[in-house]
C-alpha positions as CSV (number, residue, x, y, z in Angstrom):
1,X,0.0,0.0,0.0
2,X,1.4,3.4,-0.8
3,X,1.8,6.2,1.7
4,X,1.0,9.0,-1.2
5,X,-2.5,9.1,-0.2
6,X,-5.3,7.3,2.3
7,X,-6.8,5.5,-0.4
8,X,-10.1,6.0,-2.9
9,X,-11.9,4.8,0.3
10,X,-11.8,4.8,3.4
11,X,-10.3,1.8,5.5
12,X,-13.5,0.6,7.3
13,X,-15.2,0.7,4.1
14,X,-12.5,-1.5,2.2
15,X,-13.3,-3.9,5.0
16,X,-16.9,-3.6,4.7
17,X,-16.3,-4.3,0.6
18,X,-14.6,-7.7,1.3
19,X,-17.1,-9.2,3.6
20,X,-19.8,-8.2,1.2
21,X,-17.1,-10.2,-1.8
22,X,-16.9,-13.3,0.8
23,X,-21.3,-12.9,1.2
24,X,-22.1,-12.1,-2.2
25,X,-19.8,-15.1,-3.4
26,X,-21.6,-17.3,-0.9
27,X,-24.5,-16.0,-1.8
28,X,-23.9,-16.7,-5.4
29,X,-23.1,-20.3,-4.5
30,X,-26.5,-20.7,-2.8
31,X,-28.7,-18.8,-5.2
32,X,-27.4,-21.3,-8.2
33,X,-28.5,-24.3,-6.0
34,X,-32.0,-22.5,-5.7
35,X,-32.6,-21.2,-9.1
36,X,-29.8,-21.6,-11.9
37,X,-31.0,-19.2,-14.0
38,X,-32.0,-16.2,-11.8
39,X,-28.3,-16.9,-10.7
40,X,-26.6,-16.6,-13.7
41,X,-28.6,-13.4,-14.5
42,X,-27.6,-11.6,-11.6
43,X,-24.5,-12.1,-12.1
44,X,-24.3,-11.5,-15.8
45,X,-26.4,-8.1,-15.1
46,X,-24.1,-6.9,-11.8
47,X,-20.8,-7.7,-14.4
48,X,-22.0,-5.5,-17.4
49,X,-23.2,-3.0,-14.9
50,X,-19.7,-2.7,-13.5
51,X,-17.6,-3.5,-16.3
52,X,-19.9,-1.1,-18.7
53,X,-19.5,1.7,-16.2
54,X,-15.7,1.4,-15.8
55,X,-15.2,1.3,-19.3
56,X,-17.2,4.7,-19.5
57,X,-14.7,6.0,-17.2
58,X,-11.8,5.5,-19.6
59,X,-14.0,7.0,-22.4
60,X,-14.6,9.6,-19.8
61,X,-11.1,10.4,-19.4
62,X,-10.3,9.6,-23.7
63,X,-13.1,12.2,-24.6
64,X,-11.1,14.9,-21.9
65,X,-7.7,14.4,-23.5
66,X,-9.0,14.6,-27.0
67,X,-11.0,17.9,-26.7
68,X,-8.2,18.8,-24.4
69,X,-10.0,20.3,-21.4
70,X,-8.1,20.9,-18.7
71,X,-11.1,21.3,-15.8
72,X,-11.4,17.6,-14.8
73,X,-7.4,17.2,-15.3
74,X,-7.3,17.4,-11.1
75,X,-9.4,14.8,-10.3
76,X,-8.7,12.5,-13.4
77,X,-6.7,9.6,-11.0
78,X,-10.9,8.7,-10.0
79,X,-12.0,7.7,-13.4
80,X,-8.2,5.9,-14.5
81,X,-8.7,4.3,-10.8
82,X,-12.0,3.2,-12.2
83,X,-10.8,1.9,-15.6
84,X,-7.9,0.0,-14.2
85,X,-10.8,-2.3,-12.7
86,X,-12.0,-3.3,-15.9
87,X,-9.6,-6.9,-15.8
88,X,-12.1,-7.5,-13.5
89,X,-15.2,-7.4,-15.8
90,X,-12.7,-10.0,-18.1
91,X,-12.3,-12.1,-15.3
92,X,-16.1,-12.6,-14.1
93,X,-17.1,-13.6,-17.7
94,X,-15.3,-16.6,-17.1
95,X,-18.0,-18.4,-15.0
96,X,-20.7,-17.2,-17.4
97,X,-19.4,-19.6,-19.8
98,X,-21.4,-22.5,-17.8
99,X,-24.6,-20.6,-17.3
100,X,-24.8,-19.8,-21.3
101,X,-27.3,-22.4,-21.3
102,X,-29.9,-20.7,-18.7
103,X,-29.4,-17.8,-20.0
104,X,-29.3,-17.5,-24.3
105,X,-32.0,-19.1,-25.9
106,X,-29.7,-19.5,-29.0
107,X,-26.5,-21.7,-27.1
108,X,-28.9,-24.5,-27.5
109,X,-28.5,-26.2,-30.8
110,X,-31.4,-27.7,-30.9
111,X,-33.9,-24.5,-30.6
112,X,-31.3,-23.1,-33.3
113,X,-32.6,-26.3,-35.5
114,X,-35.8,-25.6,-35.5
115,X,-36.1,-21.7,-35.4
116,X,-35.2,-20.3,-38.8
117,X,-34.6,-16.6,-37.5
118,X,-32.1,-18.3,-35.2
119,X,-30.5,-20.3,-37.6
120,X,-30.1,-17.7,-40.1
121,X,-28.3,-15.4,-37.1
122,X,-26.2,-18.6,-35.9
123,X,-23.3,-17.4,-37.8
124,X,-23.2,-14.2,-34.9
125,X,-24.6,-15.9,-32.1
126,X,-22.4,-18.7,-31.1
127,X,-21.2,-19.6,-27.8
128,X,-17.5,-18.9,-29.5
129,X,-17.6,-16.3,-30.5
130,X,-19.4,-14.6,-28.2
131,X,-16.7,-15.5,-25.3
132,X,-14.1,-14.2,-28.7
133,X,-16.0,-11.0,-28.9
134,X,-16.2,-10.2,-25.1
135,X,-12.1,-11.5,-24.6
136,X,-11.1,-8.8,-27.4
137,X,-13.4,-6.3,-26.0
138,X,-12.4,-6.2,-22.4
139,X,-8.8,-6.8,-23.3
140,X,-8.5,-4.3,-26.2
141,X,-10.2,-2.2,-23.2
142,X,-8.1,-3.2,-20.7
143,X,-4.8,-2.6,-22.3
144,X,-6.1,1.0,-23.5
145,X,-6.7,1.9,-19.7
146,X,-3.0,0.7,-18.9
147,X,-1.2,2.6,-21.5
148,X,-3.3,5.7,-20.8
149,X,-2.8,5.3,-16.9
150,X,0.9,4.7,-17.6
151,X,1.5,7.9,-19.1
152,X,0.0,9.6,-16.5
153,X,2.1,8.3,-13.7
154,X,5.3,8.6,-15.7
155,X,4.5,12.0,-16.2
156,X,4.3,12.5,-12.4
157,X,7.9,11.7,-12.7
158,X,9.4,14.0,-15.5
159,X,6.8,16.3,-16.0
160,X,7.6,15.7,-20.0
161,X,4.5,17.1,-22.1
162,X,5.1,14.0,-24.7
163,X,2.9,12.1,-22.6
164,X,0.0,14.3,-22.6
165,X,0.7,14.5,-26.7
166,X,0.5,10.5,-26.6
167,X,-2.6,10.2,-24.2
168,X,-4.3,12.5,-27.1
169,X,-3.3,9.7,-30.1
170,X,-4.1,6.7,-27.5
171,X,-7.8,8.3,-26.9
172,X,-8.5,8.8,-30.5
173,X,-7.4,5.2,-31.2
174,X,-9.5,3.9,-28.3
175,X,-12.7,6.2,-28.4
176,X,-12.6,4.6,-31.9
177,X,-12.1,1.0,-31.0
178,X,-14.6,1.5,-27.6
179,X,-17.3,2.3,-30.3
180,X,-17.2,-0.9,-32.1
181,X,-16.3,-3.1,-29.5
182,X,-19.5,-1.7,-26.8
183,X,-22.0,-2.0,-29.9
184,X,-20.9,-5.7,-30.3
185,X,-20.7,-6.1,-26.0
186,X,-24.6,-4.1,-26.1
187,X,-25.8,-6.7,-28.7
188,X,-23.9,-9.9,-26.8
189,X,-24.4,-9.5,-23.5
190,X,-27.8,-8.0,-23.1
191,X,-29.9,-7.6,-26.7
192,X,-29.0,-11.0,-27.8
193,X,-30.8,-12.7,-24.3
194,X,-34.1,-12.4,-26.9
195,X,-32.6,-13.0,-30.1
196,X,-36.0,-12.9,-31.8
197,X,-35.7,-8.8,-31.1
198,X,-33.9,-6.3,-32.5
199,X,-33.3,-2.7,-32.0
200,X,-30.8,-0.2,-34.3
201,X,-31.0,2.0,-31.5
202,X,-29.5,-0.4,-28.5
203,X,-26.0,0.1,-28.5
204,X,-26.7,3.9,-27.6
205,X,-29.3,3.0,-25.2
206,X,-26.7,1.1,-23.3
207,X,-23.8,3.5,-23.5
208,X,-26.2,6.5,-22.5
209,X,-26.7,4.4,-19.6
210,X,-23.3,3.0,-18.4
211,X,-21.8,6.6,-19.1
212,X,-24.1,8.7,-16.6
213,X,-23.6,6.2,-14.4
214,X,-19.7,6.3,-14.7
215,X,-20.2,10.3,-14.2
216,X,-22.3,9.3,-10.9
217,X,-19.9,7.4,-9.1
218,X,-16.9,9.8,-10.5
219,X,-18.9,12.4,-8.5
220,X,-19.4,10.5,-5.6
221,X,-16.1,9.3,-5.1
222,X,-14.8,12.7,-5.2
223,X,-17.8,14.4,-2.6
224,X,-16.6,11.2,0.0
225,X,-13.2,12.1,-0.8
226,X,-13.2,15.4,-0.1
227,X,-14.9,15.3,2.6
228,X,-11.8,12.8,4.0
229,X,-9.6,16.0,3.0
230,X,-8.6,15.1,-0.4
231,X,-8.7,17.1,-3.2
232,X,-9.2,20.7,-1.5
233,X,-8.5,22.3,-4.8
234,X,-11.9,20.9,-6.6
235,X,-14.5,23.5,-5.7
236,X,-17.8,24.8,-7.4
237,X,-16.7,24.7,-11.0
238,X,-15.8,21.4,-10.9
239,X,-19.0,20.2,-9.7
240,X,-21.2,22.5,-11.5
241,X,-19.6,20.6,-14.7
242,X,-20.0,17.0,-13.4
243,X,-23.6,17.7,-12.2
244,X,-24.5,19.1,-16.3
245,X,-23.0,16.0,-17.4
246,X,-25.2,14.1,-15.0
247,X,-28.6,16.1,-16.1
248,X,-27.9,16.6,-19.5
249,X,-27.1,12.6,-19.8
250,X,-30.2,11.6,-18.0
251,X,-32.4,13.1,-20.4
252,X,-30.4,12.3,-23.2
253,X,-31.2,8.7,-21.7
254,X,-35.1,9.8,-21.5
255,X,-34.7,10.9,-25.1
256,X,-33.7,7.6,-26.3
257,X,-35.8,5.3,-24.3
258,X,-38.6,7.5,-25.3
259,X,-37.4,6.8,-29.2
260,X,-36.5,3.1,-29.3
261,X,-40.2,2.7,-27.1
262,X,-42.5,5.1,-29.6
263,X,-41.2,3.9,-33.2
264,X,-42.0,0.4,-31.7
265,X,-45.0,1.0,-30.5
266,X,-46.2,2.9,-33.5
267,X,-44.2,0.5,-36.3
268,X,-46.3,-2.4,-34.6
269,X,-43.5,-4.6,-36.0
270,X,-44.5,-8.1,-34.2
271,X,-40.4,-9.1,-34.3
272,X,-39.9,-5.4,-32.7
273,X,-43.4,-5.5,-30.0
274,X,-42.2,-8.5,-28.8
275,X,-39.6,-7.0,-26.2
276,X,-41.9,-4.6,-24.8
277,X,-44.8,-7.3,-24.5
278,X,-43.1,-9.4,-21.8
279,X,-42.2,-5.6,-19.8
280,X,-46.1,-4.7,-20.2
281,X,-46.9,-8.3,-18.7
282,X,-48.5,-8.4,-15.2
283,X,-45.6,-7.6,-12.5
284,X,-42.8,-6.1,-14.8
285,X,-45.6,-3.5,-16.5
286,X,-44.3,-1.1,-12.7
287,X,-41.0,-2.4,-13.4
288,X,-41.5,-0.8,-16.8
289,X,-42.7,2.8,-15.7
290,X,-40.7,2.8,-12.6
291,X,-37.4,3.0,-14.9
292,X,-38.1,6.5,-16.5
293,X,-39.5,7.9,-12.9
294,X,-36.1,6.7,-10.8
295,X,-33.9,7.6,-14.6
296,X,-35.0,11.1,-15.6
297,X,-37.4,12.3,-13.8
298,X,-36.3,12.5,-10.4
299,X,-32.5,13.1,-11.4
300,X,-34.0,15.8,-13.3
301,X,-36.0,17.6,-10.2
302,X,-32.8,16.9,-8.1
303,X,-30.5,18.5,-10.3
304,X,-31.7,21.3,-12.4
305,X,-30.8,24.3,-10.3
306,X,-27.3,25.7,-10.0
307,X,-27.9,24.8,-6.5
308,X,-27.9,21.6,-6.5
309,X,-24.7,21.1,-8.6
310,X,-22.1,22.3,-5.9
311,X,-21.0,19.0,-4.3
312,X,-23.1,18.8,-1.5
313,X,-25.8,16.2,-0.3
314,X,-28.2,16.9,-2.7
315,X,-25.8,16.7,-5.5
316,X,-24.2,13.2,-3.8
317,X,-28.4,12.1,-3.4
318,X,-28.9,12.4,-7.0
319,X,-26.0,10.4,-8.0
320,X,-27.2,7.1,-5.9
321,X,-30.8,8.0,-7.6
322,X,-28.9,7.4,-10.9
323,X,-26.9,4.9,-10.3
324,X,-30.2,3.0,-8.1
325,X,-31.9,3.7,-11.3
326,X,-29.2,2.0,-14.0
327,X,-30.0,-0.8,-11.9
328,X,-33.6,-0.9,-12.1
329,X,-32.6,-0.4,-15.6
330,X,-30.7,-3.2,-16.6
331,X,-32.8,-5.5,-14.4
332,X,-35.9,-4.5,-16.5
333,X,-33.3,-5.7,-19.6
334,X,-31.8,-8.9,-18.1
335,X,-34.8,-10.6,-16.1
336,X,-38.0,-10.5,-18.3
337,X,-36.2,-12.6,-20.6
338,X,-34.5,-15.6,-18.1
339,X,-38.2,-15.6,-16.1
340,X,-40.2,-17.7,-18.8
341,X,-43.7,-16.0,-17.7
342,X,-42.8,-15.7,-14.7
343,X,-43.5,-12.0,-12.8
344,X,-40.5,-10.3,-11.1
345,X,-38.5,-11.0,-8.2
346,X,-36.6,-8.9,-6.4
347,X,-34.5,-10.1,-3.1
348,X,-31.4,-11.7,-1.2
349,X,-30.0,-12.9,-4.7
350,X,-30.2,-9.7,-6.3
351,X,-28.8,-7.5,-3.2
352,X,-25.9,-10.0,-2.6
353,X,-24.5,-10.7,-5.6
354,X,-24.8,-7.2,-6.9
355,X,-23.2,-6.1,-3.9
356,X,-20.6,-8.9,-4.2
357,X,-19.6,-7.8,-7.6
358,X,-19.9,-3.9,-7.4
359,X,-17.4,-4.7,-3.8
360,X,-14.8,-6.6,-6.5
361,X,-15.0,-3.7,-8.8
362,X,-14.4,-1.1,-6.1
363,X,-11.6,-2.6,-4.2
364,X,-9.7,-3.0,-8.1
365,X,-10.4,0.7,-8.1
366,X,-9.1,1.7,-4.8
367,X,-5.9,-0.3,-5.2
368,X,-5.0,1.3,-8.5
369,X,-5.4,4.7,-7.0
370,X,-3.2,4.0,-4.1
371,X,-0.2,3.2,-6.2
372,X,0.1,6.9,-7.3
373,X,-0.5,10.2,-6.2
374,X,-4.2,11.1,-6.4
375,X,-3.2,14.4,-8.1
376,X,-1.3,14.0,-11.7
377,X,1.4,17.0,-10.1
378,X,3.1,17.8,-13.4
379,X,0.3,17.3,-16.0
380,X,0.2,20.5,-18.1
381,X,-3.6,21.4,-17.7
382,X,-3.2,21.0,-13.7
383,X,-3.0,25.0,-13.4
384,X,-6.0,25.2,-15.4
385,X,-7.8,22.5,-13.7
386,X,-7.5,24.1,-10.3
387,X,-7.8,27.6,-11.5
388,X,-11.8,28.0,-12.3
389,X,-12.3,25.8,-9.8
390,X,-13.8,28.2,-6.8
């Protein structure tokens, strides 16, 4: 552990995250005993949760260094602490691997023999090369988030402006490569769990999604952290721009469920309707309004004023609304489809292996920001950051 700095949280808490790893993982074990498939799900849902949000942190950081703005350059080591957790995501795919079955209609070859929509996409949807597609993703991910925190820390050292130039190349490259790569993930992981639906306007859904969600706990960690006497220097400025990312991203959100839901609705496609038939079913039809209500339009009335965006505890309350509704979310996406008929269920599994998993993610986060200084000290946009900050 290094002395630099006390940590992205604090030490009770990072022994409150492993127990929760040690109970969700028990948990885990139990719930697949109970009910294989609900199991699976959770798990597959808390991963791309996780994984999707810290690879929206290294966009986060890509998208900075290419328009080169300097105001988030002071509290930058959150988001690459973030991203440096995304091995992580990599490694909890592995166990998916034997719940393909329970959860993808199409891994079974017989249903792919006698269903001629899934036949014709059998080419795509193969256990192969969906575990290809996911390896290249989160690695090609993974290895961006190195070589960009890399430069960071070696810059700590000389102060040489070359690795800001290089950061600038290896964002364009990966903002580029994230693009693809997420609108294969979107369509793998989560579309592709009712391959008899389609919808152009997915991938985006998904990103809006994981990317205010990424800005949520960005914001977060930095309140709780400066309220443990980090970064003094972030004032006003710097949260007044977080929280418009935050509102203007939740109803960019609204904007698109509201799009993908009313050209459905009003195409009357039966291959499109069939996604939102299960969600207007008995049970999941609250599950279905709910979503917008905890997504956009609370968010909204907690975050509109000027107000509300200076770090305090309305600003911090809005961000667990967000990131308590990208849950409700993707559990609206994930579960209709793995409970044949069945109406929604929400308890112990849910809350124990999503805590279990967001714990992992977290304490990957916290022990790539102790390695380095939580400030990059000789980054060239450091005297801007800090100096519109009050």
């Amino acid at each position: 552990m290094s002395g630099k700095n006390p940590g992205l949280i604090s030490e009770p808490s990072v022994a409150a995250l492993r127990a929760a790893v040690v109970v969700g993982t028990i948990g885990f074990i139990v719930a697949l005993k109970m009910d294989p498939a609900r199991a699976w799900a959770n798990l597959l849902l808390s991963n791309v949760y996780w994984t999707g949000l810290c690879g929206a942190a290294l966009a986060f950081i890509a998208m900075q260094f290419v328009a080169k703005a300097g105001w988030s350059t002071g509290f930058r080591r959150i988001p690459e602490a973030l991203s440096a957790a995304i091995p992580m995501g990599l490694i909890l795919f592995i166990p998916i691997y034997f719940g393909m079955h329970d959860l993808y209609h199409w891994s079974h070859a017989e249903a792919v023999a006698h269903d001629p929509i899934l036949a014709a996409k059998a080419p795509y949807l193969s256990v192969g090369g969906y575990f290809a597609r996911t390896i290249f993703a989160l690695g090609i991910w993974s290895v961006f988030a190195y070589l960009l925190r890399s430069a960071s820390v070696a810059q700590d050292s000389d102060g040489k402006t070359a690795h800001t130039n290089h950061s600038v190349l290896l964002s364009v490259l990966f903002l580029i490569i994230f693009g693809v790569t997420f609108t294969f993930g979107s369509v793998d992981w989560f579309m592709s769990l009712e391959p008899h639906w389609f919808s152009t306007i997915y991938p985006w859904y998904l990103f809006i999604g994981v990317f205010v969600a990424a800005i949520a706990v960005i914001s977060a960690l930095l309140i709780l952290c400066q309220k443990r006497g980090l970064y003094e220097q972030v004032g006003v400025a710097h949260y007044h721009d977080l929280g418009k990312f935050l509102f203007a991203f939740s109803v960019f959100w609204a904007y698109l469920w509201f799009s993908q839901y009313l050209l459905i609705w009003y195409s009357n496609i039966p291959e499109e309707t069939v996604h939102y038939t299960i969600r207007f079913a008995p049970g999941w039809v609250c599950v279905f309004w709910t979503n917008p209500i905890v997504n956009f339009i609370i968010p909204s009335a907690l975050l509109l004023t000027v107000r509300s965006k200076r770090g305090g505890s309305r600003m911090l309350l809005g961000c667990a609304v967000i990131l308590v509704g990208r849950y409700i979310d993707f559990y609206q996406l994930v579960m209709p489809s793995v409970s044949h008929g069945g109406g929604p269920h929400f308890g112990w599994q849910e809350v124990l292996i999503f805590g279990g998993v967001a714990s992992l993610f977290l304490l990957a986060a916290d022990r790539a920001f102790r390695k380095a200084a939580p400030v990059p000290e000789k980054d060239p946009y450091l005297i801007e950051s800090f100096s519109g900050g009050h």
